[in-house]
C-alpha positions as CSV (number, residue, x, y, z in Angstrom):
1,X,36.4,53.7,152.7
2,X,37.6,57.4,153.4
3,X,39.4,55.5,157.1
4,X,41.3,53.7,154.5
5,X,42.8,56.0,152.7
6,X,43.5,57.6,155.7
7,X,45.4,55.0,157.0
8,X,47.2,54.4,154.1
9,X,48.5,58.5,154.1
10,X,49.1,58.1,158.2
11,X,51.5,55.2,157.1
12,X,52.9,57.1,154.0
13,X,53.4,59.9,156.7
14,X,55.2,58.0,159.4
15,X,57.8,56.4,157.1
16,X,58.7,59.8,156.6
17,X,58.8,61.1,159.8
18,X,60.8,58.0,160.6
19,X,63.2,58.5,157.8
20,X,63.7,61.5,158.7
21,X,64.3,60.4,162.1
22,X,67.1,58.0,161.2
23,X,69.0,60.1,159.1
24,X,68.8,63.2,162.1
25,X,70.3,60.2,164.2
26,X,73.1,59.0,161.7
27,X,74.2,62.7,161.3
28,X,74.3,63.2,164.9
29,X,76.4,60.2,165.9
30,X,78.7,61.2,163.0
31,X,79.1,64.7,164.2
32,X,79.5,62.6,167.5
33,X,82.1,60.4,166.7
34,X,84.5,62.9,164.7
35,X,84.4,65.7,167.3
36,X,85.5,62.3,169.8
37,X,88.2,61.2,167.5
38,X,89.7,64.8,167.2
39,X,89.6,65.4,170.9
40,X,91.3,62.2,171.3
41,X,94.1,62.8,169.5
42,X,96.3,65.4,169.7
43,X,97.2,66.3,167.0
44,X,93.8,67.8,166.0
45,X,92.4,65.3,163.3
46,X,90.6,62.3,162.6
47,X,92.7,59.1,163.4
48,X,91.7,58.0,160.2
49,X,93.7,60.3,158.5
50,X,97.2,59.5,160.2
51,X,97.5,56.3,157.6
52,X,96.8,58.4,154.7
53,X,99.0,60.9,155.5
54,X,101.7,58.5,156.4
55,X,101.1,56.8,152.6
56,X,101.3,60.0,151.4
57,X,105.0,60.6,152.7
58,X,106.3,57.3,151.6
59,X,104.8,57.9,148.0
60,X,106.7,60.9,148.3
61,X,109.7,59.3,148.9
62,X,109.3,56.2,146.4
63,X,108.3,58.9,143.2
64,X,112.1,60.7,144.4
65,X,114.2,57.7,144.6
66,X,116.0,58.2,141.7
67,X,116.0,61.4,141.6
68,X,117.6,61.9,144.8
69,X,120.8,59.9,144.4
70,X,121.6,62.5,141.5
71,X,121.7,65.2,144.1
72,X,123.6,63.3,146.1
73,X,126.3,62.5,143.0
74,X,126.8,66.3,142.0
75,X,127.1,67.4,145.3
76,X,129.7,64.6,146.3
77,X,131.6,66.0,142.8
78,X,131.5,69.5,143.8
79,X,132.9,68.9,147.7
80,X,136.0,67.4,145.4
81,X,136.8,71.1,144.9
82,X,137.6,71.9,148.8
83,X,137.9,68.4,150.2
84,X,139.7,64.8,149.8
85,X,138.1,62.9,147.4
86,X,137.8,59.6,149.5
87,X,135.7,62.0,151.7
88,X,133.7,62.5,149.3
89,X,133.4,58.9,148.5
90,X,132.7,57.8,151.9
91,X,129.6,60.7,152.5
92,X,128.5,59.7,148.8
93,X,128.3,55.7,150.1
94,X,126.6,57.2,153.2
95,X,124.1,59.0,151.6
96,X,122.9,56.4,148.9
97,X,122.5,53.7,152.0
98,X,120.4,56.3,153.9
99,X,118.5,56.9,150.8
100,X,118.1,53.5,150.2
101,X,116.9,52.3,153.8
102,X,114.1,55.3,153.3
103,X,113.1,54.2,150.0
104,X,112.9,50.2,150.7
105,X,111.2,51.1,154.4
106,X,108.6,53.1,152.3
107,X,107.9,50.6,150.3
108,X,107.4,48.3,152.5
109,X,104.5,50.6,154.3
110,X,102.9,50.8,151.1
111,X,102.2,47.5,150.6
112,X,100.4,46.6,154.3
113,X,96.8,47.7,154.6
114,X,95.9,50.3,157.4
115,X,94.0,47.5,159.3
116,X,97.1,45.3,160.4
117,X,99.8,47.9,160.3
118,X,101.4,49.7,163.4
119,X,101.3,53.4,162.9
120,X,103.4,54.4,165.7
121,X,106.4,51.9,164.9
122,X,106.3,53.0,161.5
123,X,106.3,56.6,162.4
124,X,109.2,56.8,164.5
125,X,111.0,54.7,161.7
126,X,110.6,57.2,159.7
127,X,111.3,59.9,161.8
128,X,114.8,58.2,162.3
129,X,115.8,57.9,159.0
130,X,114.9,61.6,158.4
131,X,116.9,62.7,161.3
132,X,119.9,60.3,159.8
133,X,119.6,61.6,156.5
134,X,119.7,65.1,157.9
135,X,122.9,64.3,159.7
136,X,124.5,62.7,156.2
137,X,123.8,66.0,154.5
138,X,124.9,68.2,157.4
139,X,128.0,66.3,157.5
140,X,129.2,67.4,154.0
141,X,129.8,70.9,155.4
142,X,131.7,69.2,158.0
143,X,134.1,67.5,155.8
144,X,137.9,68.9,156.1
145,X,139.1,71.1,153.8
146,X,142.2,70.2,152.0
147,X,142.0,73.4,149.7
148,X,141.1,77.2,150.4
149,X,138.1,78.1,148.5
150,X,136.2,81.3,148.4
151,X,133.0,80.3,147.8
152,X,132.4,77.9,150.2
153,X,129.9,79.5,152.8
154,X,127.9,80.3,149.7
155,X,127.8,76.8,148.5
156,X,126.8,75.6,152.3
157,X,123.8,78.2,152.0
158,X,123.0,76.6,149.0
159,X,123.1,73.1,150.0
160,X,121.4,74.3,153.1
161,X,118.0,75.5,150.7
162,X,118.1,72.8,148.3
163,X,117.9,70.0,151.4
164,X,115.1,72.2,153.3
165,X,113.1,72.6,150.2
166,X,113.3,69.1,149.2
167,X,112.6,67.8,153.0
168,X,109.7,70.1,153.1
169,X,107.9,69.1,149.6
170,X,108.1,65.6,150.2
171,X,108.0,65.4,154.3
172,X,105.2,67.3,154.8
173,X,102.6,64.8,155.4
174,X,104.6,64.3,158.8
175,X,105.6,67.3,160.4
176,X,107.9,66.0,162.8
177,X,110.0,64.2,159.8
178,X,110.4,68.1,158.0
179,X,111.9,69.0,161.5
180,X,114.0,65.9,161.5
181,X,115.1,66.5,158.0
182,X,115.9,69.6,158.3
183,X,117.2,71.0,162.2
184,X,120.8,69.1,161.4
185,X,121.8,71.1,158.5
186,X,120.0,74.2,159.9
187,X,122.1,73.8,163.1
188,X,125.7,73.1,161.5
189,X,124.8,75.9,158.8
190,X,124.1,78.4,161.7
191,X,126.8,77.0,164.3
192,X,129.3,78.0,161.4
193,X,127.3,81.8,160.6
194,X,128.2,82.4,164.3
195,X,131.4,81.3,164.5
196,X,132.6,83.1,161.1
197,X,130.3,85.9,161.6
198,X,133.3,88.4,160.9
199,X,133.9,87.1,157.7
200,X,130.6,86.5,156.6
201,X,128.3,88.9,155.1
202,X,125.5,89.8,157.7
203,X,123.2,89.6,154.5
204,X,123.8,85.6,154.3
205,X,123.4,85.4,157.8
206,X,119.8,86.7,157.9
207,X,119.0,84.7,154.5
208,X,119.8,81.4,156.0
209,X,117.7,82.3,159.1
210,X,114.8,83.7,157.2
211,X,114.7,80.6,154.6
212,X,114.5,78.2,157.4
213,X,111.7,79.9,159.0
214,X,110.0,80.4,155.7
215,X,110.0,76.7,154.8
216,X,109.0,75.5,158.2
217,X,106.5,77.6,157.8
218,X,105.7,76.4,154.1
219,X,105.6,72.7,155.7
220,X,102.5,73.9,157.7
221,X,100.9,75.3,155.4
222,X,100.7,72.2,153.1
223,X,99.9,69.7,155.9
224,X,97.2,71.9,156.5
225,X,96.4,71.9,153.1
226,X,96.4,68.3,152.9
227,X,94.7,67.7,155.9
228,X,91.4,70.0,154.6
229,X,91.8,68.3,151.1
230,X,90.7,65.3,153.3
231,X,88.1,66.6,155.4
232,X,86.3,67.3,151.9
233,X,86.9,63.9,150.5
234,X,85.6,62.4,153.7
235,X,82.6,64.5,153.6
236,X,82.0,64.3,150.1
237,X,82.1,60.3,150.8
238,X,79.6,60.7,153.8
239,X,77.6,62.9,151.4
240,X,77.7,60.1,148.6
241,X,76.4,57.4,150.8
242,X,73.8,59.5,152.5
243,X,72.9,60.0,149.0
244,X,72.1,56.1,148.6
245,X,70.7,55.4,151.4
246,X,68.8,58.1,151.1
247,X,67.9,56.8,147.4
248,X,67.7,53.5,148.9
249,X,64.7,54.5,151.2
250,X,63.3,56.3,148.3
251,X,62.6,53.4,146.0
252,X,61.5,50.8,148.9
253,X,59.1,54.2,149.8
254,X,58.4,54.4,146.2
255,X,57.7,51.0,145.2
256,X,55.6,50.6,149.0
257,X,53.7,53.0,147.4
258,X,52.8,51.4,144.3
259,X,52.0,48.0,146.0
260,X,49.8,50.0,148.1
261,X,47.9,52.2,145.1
262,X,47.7,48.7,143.1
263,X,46.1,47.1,146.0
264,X,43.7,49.9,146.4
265,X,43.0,49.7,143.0
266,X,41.8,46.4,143.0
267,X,39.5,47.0,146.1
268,X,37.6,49.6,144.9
269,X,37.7,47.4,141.6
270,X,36.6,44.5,143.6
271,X,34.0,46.3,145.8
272,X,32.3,49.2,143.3
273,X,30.3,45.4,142.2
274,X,29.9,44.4,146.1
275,X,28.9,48.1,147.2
276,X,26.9,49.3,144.3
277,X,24.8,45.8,144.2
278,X,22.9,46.6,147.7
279,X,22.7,50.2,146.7
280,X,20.5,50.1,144.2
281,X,18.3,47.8,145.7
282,X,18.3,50.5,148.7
283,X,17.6,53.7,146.1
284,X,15.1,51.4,143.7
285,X,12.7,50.2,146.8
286,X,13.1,53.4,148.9
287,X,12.1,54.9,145.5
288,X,8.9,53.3,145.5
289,X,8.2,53.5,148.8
290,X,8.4,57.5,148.6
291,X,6.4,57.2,145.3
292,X,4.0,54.7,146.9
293,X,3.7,52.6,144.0
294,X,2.2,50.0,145.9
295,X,-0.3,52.6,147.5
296,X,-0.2,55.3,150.5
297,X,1.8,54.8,153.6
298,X,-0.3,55.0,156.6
299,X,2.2,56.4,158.7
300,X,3.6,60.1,157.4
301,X,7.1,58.9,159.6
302,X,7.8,56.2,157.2
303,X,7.2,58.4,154.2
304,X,9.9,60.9,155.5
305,X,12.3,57.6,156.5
306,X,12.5,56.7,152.9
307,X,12.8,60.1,151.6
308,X,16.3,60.3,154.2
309,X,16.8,56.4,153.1
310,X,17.0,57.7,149.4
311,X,18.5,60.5,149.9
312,X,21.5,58.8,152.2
313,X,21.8,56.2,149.3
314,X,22.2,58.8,146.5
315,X,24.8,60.6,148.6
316,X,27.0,56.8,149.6
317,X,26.3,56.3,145.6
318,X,27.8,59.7,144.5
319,X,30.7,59.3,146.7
320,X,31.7,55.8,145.6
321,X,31.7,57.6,141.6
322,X,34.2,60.2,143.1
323,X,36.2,57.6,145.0
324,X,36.3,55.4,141.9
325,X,36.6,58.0,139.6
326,X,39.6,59.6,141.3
327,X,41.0,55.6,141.8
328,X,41.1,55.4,137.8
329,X,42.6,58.4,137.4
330,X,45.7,58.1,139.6
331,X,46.3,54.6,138.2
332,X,46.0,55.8,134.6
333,X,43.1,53.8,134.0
334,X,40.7,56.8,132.9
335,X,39.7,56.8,129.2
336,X,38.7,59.9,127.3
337,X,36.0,59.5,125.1
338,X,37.2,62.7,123.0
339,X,34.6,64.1,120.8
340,X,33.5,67.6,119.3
341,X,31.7,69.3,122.6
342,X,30.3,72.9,122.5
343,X,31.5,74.3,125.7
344,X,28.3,76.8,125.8
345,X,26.1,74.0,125.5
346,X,27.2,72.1,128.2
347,X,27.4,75.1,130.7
348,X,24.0,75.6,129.7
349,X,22.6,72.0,130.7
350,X,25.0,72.0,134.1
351,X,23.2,75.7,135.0
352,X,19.7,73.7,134.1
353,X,20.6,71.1,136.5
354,X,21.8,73.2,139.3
355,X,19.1,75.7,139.4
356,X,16.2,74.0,141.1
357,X,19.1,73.8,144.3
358,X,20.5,77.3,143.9
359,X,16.8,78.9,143.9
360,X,16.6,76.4,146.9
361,X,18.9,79.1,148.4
362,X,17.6,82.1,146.7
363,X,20.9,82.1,144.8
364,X,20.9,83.7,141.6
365,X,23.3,82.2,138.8
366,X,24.6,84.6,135.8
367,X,25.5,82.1,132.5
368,X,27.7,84.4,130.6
369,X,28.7,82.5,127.6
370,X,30.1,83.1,123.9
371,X,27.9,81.0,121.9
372,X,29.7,81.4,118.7
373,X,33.5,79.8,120.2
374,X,34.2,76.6,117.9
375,X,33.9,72.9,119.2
376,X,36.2,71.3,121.6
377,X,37.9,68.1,121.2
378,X,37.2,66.8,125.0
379,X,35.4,64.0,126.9
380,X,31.9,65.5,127.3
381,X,31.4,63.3,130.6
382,X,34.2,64.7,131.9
383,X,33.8,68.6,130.8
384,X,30.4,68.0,132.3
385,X,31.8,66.8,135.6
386,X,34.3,69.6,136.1
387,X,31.3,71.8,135.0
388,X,29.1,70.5,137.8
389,X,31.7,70.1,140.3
390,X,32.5,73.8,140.2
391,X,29.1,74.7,140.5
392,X,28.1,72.4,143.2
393,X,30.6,73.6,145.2
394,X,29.8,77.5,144.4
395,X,26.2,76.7,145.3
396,X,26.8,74.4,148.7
397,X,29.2,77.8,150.2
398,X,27.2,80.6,148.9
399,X,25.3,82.2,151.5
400,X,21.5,82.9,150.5
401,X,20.5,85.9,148.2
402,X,24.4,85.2,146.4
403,X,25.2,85.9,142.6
404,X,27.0,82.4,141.3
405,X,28.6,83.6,137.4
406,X,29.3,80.6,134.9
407,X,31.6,82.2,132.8
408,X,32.8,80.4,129.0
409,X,34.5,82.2,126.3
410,X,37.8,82.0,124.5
411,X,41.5,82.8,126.2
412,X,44.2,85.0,124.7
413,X,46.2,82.4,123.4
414,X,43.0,81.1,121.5
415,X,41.9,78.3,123.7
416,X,39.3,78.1,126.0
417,X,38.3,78.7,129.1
418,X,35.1,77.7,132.3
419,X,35.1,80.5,134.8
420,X,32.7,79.7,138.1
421,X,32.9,83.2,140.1
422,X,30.9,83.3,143.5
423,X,30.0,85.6,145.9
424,X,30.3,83.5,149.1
425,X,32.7,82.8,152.1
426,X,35.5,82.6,150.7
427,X,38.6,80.5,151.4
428,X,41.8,81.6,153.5
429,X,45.3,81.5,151.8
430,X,46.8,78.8,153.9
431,X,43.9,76.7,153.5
432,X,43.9,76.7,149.3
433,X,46.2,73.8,149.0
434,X,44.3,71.4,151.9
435,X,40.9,72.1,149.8
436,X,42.8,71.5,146.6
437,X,44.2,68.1,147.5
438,X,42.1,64.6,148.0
439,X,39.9,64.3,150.8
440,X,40.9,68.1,152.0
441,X,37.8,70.4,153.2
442,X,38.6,73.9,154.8
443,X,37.3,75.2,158.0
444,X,34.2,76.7,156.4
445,X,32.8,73.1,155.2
446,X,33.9,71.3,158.8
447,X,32.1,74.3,160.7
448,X,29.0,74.3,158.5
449,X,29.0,70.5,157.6
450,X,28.4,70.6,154.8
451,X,28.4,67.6,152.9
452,X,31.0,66.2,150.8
453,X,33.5,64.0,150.6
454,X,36.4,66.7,150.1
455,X,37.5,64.9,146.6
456,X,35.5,67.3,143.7
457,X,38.4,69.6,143.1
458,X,40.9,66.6,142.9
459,X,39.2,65.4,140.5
460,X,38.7,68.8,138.6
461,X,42.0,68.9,138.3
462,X,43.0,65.8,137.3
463,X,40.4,65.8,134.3
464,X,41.5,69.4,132.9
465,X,45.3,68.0,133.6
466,X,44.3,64.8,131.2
467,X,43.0,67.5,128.8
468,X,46.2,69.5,128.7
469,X,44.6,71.9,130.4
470,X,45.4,74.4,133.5
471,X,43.2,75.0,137.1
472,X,43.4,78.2,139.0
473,X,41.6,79.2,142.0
474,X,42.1,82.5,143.5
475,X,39.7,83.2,146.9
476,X,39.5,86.3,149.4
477,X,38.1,85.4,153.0
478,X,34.2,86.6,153.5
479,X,34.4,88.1,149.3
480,X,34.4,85.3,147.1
481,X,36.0,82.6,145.0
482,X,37.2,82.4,141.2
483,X,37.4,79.0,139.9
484,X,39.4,78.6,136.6
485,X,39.5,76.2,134.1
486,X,41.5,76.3,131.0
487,X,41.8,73.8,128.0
488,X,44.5,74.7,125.5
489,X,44.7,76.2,121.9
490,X,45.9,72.6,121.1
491,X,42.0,71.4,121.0
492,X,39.7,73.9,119.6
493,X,38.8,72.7,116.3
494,X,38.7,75.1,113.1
495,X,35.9,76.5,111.6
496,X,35.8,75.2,108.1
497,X,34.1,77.6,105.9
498,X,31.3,76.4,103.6
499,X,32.1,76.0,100.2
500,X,30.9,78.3,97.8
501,X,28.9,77.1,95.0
502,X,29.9,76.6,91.4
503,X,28.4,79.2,89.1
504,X,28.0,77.7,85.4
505,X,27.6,80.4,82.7
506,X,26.2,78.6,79.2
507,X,28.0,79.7,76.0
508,X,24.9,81.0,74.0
509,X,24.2,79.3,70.6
């Protein structure tokens, strides 16, 4: 039985380990892949992101197609002042077709997926149109002037922000279409700073020099920007899906587990009959052979056979009640019988039952009780288990000539309370949870043998747990152990007071 359960927690362990295993691999090969993808491409991110940044642009460019031909109209209006108005005309015409061709090309991107598209044809296409619409707005401070005007560098240093600022906020997602945008006017604008540098203020000269740098410089910092915002959303995507396959393995785990605690439930169900049938055949006629009912045993060796046969049965019997006991629990099959139960009374009768085996050991056990605490709204059977199970165990790892106190009496928050306090071996710290969980021993039991199947504190704490109650142990190596059992406020009963009785007084005559 105990080889089963075993097996069943080695299996429960390795789909674990194995889980683990698999999702240590998929992180790896992730971490893999990326780093080979970045090294791979030059410019220092994950080929992934190249489409998205390249939507990104021609979004841009399709939420600023009407706006743009605006700019293009006032400025065409204003070069009137200093220039031919067919020139005008003929830049204005030049400028709405460049526009155009950007806007219909980006279109066009947007609508193909990012399986069947060409990135690098699509790229340089844009890259060209950029570079020809910086020309079209370089060439309106090329036009010939027809008039003398003294504003005009000004207005070129003007033109020159307004078509860097507006190259930059939407052709950042490319970097090499902010340079193709933008080095045409930035070239004519400084070409004509040199060549007029008498006449024009030195002040406008650095200006021009220090915006351009400034919004190149802008430009990198929002692809950068861009590029992190996308290294987060990827990772919060890998995150989400390691998130449900990781949910994924925890309900097949999950409901593996049930199938398996159902099916143990119905063998212990199936074989308590088929196990306890034999058994008491074994304890009833070893019984009476140790008794002799039938009359002596010539042989002393036989006698002493059927004492160990007895005693072997009672222990396979006791440990098939803890196994099935426990069983019920877990599944939630485990009835209280909850009735009034005087705590004292039944730490009295466990104490009766264990002292015959403690004096066995010259162990001396000190019942401390309150005898005036109010019933208890418990399963007897049960408060009588945890009762014996604490003091079994304080008995089995008590040296000889130990002091074993029962201790009942009320809590501060006016519940109850079983204290078992020994004076034996002792249990190390990082051994309290393995003796506290099914099937666990510590070193001291596995070096002593003792016997036991490792499941009475399991199921001490699973019957104060159905009471609402709380367990504490507390142990110091080669000083002792302090077994608590609490059971709330919640069920201790009230005292009702007698009723005081009625004194009639007769009205005389």
């Amino acid at each position: 039985m105990t080889g089963v359960f075993n097996t069943d927690r080695s299996k429960g362990d390795t789909r674990e380990v194995n889980s683990a295993r698999a999702a240590k691999r998929r992180a790896v090969l992730r971490t893999v892949h990326d780093v080979r993808e970045q090294l791979n491409n030059k410019n220092g991110y994950r080929p992934s992101f190249r489409h998205e940044l390249m939507m990104m642009y021609a979004e841009n460019r399709i939420s600023a197609a009407f706006a743009i031909p605006v700019l293009f109209l006032i400025s065409a209006a204003i070069s009137t002042l200093w220039t031919t108005p067919i020139y005008s005309l003929f830049w204005l015409i030049a400028a709405i077709f460049t526009h155009s061709a950007k806007t219909i090309f980006a279109k066009s991107f947007v609508r193909y997926s990012g399986n069947d598209i060409a990135l690098n044809v699509w790229q340089r296409r844009f890259l060209f149109l950029e570079a020809v619409d910086g020309i079209v707005w370089a060439a309106i401070l090329l036009l010939p002037t027809a008039k003398e005007v003294g504003y005009l560098e000004e207005y070129q240093f003007a033109v020159m922000l307004v078509v860097i600022a507006i190259t930059t906020m939407l052709s950042f997602p490319i970097p090499a279409a902010v340079w193709a945008g933008s080095l045409p006017i930035a070239l004519v604008i400084n070409h004509s700073i040199l060549i007029h540098s008498r006449q024009i203020d030195t002040t406008l000269s650095l200006m021009s020099i220090g915006a351009i740098v400034f919004f190149i410089l802008l430009s990198k910092r929002l692809y950068s920007s861009t590029v992190a915002m996308l290294n987060f959303r990827l990772e919060k995507d890998y995150l989400i899906t390691e998130q449900e396959q990781a949910k994924a393995i925890s309900d097949e785990s999950r409901r593996q587990a049930e199938e398996a605690n159902t099916a143990k439930s119905r063998f212990l169900a199936t074989m308590s009959h088929e196990l306890r049938t034999p058994l008491n055949a074994i304890l009833g006629f070893s019984e009476m052979m140790k008794s002799e009912v039938f009359g002596p045993m010539p042989n002393e060796k036989y006698k002493e056979y059927s004492n160990d046969i007895h005693a072997s049965g009672s222990h396979l019997l006791n440990l098939i009640n803890e196994i099935l006991d426990l069983s019920r629990i877990e599944a939630g099959r485990y009835k209280l019988n909850e009735e009034a139960v005087t705590l004292a009374l039944v730490a009295e009768d466990c104490e009766n039952l264990l002292r015959i085996r403690a004096k066995a050991k010259d162990i001396s056990i000190v019942l401390d009780t309150d005898q005036t605490l109010p019933k208890l709204w418990a399963d007897e059977r049960a408060v009588r288990q945890v009762i014996l199970n604490l003091l079994t165990n304080a008995v089995k790892f008590t040296p000889n000539g130990g002091v074993i106190t029962l201790t009942v009496k009320s809590t501060e928050d006016g519940g109850q309370m079983i204290a078992v306090k020994d004076t034996g071996i002792g249990i190390p710290e990082r051994e309290i949870a393995t003796v506290l969980s099914a099937f666990g021993q510590g070193s001291a039991a596995i070096q002593s043998a003792e016997e036991g199947s490792g499941l009475g504190l399991s199921i001490v704490q699973a019957l104060v747990a159905m009471h609402d109650g709380s367990f504490d142990l507390k142990s110091e190596l080669r000083k002792g152990t302090t077994v608590t059992a609490k059971f709330p406020p919640t069920r201790v009963m009230d005292v009702i007071q007698p009723k005081k009785p009625r004194i009639l007084l007769k009205r005389a005559g």
